[in-house]
C-alpha positions as CSV (number, residue, x, y, z in Angstrom):
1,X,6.6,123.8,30.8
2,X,7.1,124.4,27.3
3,X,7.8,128.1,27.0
4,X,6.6,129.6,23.9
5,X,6.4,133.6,22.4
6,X,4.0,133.5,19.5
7,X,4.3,137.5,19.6
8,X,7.9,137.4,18.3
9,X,6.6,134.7,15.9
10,X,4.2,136.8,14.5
11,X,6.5,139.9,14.0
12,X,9.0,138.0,11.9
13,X,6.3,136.0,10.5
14,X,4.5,139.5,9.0
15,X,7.9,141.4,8.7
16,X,8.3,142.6,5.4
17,X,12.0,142.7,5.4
18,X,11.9,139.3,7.0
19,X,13.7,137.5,3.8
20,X,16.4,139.4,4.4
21,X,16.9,138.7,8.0
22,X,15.5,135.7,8.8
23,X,17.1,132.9,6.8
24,X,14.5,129.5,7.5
25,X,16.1,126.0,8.4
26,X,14.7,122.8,9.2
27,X,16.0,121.3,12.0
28,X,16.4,116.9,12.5
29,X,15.2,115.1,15.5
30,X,18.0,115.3,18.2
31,X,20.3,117.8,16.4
32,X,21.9,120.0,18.5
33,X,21.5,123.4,17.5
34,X,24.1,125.1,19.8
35,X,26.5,123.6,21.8
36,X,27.6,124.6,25.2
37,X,31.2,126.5,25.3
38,X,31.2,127.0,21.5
39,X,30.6,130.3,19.6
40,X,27.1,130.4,17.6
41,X,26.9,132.6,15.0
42,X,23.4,132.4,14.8
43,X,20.4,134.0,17.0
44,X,17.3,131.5,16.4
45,X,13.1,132.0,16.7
46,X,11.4,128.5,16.5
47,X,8.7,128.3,14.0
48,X,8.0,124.9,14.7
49,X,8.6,122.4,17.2
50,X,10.4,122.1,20.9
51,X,14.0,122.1,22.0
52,X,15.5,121.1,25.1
53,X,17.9,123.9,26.8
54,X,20.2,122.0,29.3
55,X,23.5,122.4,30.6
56,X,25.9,119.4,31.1
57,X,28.2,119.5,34.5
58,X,31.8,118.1,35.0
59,X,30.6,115.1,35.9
60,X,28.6,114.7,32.6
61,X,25.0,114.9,34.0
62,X,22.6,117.1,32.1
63,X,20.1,119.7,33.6
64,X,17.5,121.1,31.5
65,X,16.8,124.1,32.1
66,X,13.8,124.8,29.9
67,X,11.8,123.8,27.3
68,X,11.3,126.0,24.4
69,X,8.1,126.0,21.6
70,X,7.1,128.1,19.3
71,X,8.5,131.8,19.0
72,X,11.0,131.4,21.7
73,X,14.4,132.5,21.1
74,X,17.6,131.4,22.1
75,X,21.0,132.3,21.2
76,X,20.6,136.1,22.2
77,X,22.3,136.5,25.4
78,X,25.5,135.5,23.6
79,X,25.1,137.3,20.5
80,X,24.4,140.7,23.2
81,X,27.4,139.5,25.0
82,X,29.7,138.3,22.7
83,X,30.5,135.1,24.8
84,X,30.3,131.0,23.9
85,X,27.0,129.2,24.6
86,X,26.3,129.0,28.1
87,X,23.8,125.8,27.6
88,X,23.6,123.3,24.6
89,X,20.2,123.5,22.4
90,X,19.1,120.4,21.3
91,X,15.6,119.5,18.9
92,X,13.4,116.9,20.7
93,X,10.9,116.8,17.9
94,X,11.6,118.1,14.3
95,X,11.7,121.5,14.1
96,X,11.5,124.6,11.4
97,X,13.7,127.8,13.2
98,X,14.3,131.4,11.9
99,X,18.2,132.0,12.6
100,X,19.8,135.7,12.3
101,X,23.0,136.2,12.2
102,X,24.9,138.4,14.8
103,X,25.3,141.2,12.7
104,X,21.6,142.0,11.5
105,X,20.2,141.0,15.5
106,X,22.4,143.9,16.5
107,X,21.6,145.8,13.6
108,X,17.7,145.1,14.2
109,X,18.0,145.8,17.9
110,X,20.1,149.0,16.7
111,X,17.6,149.9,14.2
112,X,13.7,148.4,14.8
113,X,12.1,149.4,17.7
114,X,9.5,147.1,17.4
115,X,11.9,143.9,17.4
116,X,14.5,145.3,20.3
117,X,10.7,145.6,22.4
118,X,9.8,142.0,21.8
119,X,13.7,141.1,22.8
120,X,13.5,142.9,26.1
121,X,10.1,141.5,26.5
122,X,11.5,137.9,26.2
123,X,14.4,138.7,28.3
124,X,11.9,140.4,31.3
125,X,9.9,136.4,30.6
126,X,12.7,134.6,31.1
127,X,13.6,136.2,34.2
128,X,10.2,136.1,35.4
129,X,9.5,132.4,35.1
130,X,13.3,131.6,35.9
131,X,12.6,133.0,39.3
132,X,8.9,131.4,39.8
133,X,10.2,128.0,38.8
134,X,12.9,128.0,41.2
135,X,10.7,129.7,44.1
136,X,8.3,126.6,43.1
137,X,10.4,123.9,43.2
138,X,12.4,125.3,46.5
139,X,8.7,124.9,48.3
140,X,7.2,122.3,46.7
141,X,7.3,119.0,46.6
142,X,8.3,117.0,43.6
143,X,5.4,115.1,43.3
144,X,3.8,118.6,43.6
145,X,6.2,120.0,40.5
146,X,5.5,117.2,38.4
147,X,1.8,117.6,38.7
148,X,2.4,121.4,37.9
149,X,4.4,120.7,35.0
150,X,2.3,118.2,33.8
151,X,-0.8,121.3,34.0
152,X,1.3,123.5,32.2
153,X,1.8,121.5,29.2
154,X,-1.2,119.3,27.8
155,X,0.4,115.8,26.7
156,X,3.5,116.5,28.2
157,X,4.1,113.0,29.2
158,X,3.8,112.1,25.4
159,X,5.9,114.9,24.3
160,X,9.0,114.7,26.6
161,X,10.7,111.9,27.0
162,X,10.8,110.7,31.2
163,X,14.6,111.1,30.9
164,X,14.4,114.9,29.8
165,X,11.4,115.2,32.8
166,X,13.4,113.9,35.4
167,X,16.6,115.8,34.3
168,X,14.2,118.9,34.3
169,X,13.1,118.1,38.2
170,X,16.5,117.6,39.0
171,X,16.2,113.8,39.8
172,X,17.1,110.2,38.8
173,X,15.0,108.5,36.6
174,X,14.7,106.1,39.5
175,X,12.9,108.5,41.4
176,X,10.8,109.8,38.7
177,X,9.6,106.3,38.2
178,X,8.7,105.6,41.8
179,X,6.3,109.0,41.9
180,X,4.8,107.9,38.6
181,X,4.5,104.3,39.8
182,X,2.8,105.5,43.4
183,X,0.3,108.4,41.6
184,X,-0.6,105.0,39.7
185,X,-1.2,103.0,42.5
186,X,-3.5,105.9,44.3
187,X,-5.5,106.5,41.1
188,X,-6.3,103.0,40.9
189,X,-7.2,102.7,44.7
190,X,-9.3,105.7,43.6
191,X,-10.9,104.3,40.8
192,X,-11.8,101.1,42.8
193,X,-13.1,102.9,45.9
194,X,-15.5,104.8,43.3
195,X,-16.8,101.5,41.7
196,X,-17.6,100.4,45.6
């Protein structure tokens, strides 16, 4: 599912002091935005486009977390904490973000009541889906989460790449391929049962 918060998008969007704030970047193709361990200066709001969130284990295997569109925000737990990235940020399309830099997000979340509303709000949605994804996929099956995810998101098969889908399922690309390759084999048994 590609998370998005066109609410915060629209504050910054209309804010009149926004210039000041909000500095706009454009964002390449794969570029990582934030790296995992590493201090980011830097809270960002997407304008435009989707970014992978994924963490990368000892063994060097990534799992994506989530998939963020337009208006989310990412880098803001670590900016509230003061800590290193806890995931990496990477652009899977081109992208145009809105980054803030530690200083003014505390001094907006010190100082606008409006934007420290739309932060906890995001924070209360993360939790919220965090906990509905993972209750999910605990009782369902994976053929079941794919068809889920694929409801979510319109396209999403065009968008996101299988290798980002089946890190995002928490399987091999293997497996992935079998489930896509069976759902294709039942449609077309469908399809030919129909024309009987």
């Amino acid at each position: 599912m590609i998370r998005t918060n066109i609410e915060l998008l629209e504050y910054i969007g209309l804010a009149a002091n926004s210039a000041h704030f909000f500095l706009k970047e454009e964002i390449e193709k794969g570029q990582k935005i934030i790296e995992q361990n590493r201090n980011s200066a830097f809270g960002y709001i997407i304008k435009k486009g989707i970014a992978k969130c994924f963490l990368t284990d000892e063994g060097g295997n990534d799992f994506i977390q989530e998939f963020f569109g337009e208006g989310e925000l990412f880098g803001e737990v670590e900016i509230i904490n003061n800590t290193n990235s806890f995931c990496t940020i990477q652009a899977i399309s081109e992208m145009t973000v809105y980054k803030v830099s530690k200083t003014n997000f505390q001094y907006l979340l010190e100082n606008d009541k409006k934007f420290n509303t739309l932060i906890m709000r995001s924070f209360a949605k993360k939790i919220q889906y965090k906990a509905v994804r993972h209750s999910h996929n605990q009782l369902h099956s994976i053929k079941s989460n794919l068809n889920r995810l694929e409801q979510s998101t319109l396209g999403f098969m065009e968008i996101i790449s299988k290798t980002d889908i089946a890190s995002y399922l928490g399987i091999s690309i293997r497996s992935l391929n079998r489930i896509l390759k069976e759902r294709s084999l039942q449609a077309g048994s469908f399809t030919k049962n129909k024309v009987k």
